[in-house]
N, C-alpha and C positions, 0 to 999 in steps of 0.2 A: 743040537742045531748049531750049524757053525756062526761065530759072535756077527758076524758081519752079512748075513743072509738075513733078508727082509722077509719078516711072519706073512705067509697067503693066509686065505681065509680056510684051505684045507689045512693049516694047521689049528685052527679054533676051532674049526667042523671033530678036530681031532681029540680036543683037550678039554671039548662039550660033550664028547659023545654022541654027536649027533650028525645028519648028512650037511653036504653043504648046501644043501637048495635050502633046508631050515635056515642053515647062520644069513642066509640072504635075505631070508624071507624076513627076520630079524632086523640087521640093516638098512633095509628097505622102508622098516615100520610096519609090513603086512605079517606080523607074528600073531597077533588076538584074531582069533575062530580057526587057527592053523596049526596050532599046539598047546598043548598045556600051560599054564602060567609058569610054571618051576623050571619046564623045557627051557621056556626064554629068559626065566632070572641066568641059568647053568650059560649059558651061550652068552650072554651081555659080560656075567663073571670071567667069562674066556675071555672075550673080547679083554676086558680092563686087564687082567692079568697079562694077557702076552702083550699089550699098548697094540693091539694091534688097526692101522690107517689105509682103509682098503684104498685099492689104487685111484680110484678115479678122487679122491681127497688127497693121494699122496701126488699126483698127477699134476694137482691143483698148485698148489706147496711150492713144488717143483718149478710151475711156472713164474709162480711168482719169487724169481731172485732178488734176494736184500741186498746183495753185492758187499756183505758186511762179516770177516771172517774174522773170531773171537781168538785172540793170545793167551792162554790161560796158565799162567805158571806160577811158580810155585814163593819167588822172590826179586819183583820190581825194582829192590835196593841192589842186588847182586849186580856189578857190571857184568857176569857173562850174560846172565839173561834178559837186563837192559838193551845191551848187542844184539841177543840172538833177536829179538823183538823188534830191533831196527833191521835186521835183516831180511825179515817176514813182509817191516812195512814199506823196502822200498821194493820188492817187488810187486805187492800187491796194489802200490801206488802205480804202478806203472801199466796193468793189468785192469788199472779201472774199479777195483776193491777200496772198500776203509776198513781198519783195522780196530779191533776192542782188544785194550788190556783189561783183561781179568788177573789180579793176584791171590793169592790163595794164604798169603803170609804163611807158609807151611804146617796150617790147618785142614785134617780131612774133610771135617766138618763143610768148611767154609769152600772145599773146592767142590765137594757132593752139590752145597745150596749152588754154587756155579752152572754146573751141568743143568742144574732145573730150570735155572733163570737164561740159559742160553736156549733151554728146550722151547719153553715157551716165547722166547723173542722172535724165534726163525731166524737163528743167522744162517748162513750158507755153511759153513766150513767150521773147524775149530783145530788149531794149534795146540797140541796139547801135551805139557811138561806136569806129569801127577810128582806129586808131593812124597806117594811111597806107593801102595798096593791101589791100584785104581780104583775106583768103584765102576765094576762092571755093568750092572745096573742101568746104574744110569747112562752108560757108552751105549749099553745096546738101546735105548729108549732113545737116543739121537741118530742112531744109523737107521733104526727102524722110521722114523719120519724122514727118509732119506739127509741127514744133517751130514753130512764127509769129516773124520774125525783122521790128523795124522799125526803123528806121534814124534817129536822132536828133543834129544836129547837122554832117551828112556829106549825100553823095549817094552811093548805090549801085546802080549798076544794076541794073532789076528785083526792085529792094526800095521798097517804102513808106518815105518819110522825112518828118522833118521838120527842117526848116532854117531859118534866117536867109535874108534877102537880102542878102550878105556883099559880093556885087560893089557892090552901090547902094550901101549904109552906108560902104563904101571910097571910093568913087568921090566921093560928098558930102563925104566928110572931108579929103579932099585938095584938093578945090575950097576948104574953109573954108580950106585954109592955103595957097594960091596967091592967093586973096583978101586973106591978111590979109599978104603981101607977101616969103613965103619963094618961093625957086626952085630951089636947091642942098638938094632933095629926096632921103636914102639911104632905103631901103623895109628894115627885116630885116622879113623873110618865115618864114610856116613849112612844114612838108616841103610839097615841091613834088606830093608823090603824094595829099594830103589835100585834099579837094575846099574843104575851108573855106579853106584855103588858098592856093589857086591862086584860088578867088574871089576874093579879097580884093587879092591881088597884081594880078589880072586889073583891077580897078576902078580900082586905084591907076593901072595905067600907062595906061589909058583916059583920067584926068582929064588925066594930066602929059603924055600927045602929043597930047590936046586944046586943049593950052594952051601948044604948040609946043617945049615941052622936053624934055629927056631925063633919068634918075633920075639921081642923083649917084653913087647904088652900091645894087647889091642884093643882101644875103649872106640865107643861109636857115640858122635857127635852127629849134627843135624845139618853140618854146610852152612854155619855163620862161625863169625869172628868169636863172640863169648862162648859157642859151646869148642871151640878150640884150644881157645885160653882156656877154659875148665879144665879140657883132659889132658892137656898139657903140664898143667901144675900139680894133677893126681899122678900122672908118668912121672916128673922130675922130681919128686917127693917120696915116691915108692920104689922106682926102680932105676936100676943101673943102667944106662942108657948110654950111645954116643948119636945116637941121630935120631930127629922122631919126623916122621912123612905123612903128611896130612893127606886128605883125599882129596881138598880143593883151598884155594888161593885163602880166602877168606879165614880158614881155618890154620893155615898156615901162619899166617899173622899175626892170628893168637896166640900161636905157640911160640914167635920171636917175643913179644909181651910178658906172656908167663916164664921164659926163659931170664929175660932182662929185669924183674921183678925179682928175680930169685938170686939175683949178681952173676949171673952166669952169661958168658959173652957166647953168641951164637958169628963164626962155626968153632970161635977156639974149643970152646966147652960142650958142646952139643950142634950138629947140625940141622938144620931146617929146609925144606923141600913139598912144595904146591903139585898145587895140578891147575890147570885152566887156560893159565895165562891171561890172566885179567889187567884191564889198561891203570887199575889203581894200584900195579906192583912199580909202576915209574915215580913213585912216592915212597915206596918201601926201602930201608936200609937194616940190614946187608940186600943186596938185589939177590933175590929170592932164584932158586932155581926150579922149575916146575916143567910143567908139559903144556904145550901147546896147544890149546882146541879151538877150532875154525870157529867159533859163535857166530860171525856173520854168515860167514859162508853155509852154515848150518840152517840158521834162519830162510835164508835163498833159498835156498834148496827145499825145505819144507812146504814150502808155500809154492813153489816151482809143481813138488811132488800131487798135492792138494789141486792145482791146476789142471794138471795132466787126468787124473782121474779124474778131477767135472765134464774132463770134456771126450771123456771115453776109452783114452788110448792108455795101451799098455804099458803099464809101468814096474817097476821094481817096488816089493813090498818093502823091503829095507837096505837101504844106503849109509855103507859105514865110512865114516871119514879119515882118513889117515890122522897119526897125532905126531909132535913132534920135539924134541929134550934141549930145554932151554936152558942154558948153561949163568947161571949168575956168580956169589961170592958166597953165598948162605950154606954149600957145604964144602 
């Protein structure tokens, strides 16, 4: 069943064994003197099993709009997604909507309990930036009570997103620093199950065995400041390096720290290079070189996209954004 198809009741007629005038008969309440008692346990079990909300209760739902569309991501402290979240809200501000920040502090756990506590609020909508492998689960148990779920910053399958081109914007950035005469290339990366992240890694190793070499070292952080500085200090301590390229701004930071910790001047002694472009590199020294991504303009856009589908019209399941190589002093 495709993730985003809403269960009929011939599919619990289906997964009961039974016709569909029983599963009605069932819903209705007129199941006692019409079938077996086991009959009707087997059909209620379906029912709960698929979550399934026959129409005229999802009809209901439907009418009744909270005008209240959930931000749920993964890191409230991160200026990009700070941004991208201002970007959601002043659309949504404009459109009539109020917006929920949910953060997930980069816990599955904690974004799973999310998804239940947005199920049962009834918001309209949900913004949604997963932590690493989604829980499907509970996506389909929000589409299914009709809840619009778009996907911002990630790729998810059989959801609408909107994204960066994170493989290109990698893949150019590493070309800028094989150009500019580094080859002893370490990558920290982030979770490998986060689509933004395996792009990004993906581009990197594209440029470097396009250009006949191999990475110096690749360790995977989580997209904060100390797991940067971590792998950063396990790279300059083990291996021989001239440049290390982090996945995102934050990470990159730590790696100027553990660099400068260790007496080594970044870029005499080792280069350093982001991704993001986040507004807290106008406080970084050396000025960081990294990539560009639209956060606001992403935010818009999502919420734009999420618009467009409440109210029917045909939209693009995924909108990639251009990115763009931001030139500083760091390599």
């Amino acid at each position: 069943m495709p993730e985003d198809r809403r269960v009929t009741i011939r599919d619990v007629a289906r997964k009961a064994g039974v016709s569909v005038t029983t599963v009605s008969r069932v819903l209705n309440g007129n199941g006692a003197g019409h079938m077996r008692p086991e009959t009707e346990a087997r059909v209620l079990a379906a029912i709960e099993a698929l979550d399934y909300v026959p129409i005229r209760v999802a009809q209901r739902l439907r009418k009744q709009k909270t005008r209240v569309v959930a931000i749920l991501l993964p890191d409230i402290s991160n200026p990009f997604f700070s941004l991208l979240a201002r970007g959601v809200g002043s659309v949504a501000f404009e459109e009539g909507y109020s917006t929920l920040i949910c953060d997930s502090n980069h816990s599955v756990e904690k974004e799973s309990r999310y998804l239940e506590i947005l199920l049962a609020e009834q918001v309209e909508g949900i913004i949604f930036i997963s932590v690493g492998q989604p829980n499907r689960d509970g996506l389909k148990r929000l589409l299914r009570r009709g809840i619009d779920v778009v996907v911002a910053d990630r790729s998810v399958r059989g959801l609408p997103s909107v994204e960066a081109d994170n493989k290109s914007g990698s893949y150019q950035l590493t070309r800028h620093l094989l150009q500019k005469g580094y080859h002893d290339i370490a990558y920290i990366a982030g979770p490998p199950e986060v689509s933004t992240a395996s792009d990004r890694l993906s581009g990197f190793s594209a440029a470097i065995e396009n250009a006949g070499l191999k990475p110096a070292a690749v360790l995977y952080g989580n997209f904060t400041y100390k797991s940067g500085y971590e792998c950063a200090q396990e790279i300059l301590r083990s291996s021989r390096v001239d440049a290390i390229m982090a996945a995102n701004d934050l990470m990159a930071i730590g790696a100027i720290r553990a660099a400068e910790e260790l007496g080594l001047n970044v870029p005499r002694d080792v280069g350093v290079t982001g991704f993001d472009h986040i507004s807290l590199l106008e406080f970084v020294q050396p000025r960081l070189t990294t990539v560009h991504i639209p956060a606001y303009e992403m935010g818009k856009k999502a919420m734009k996209l999420f618009i467009q589908r409440g109210k029917g019209r045909v939209s693009k399941k995924k909108i990639l954004l251009e990115t763009k190589l931001i030139y500083g002093d760091s390599c």
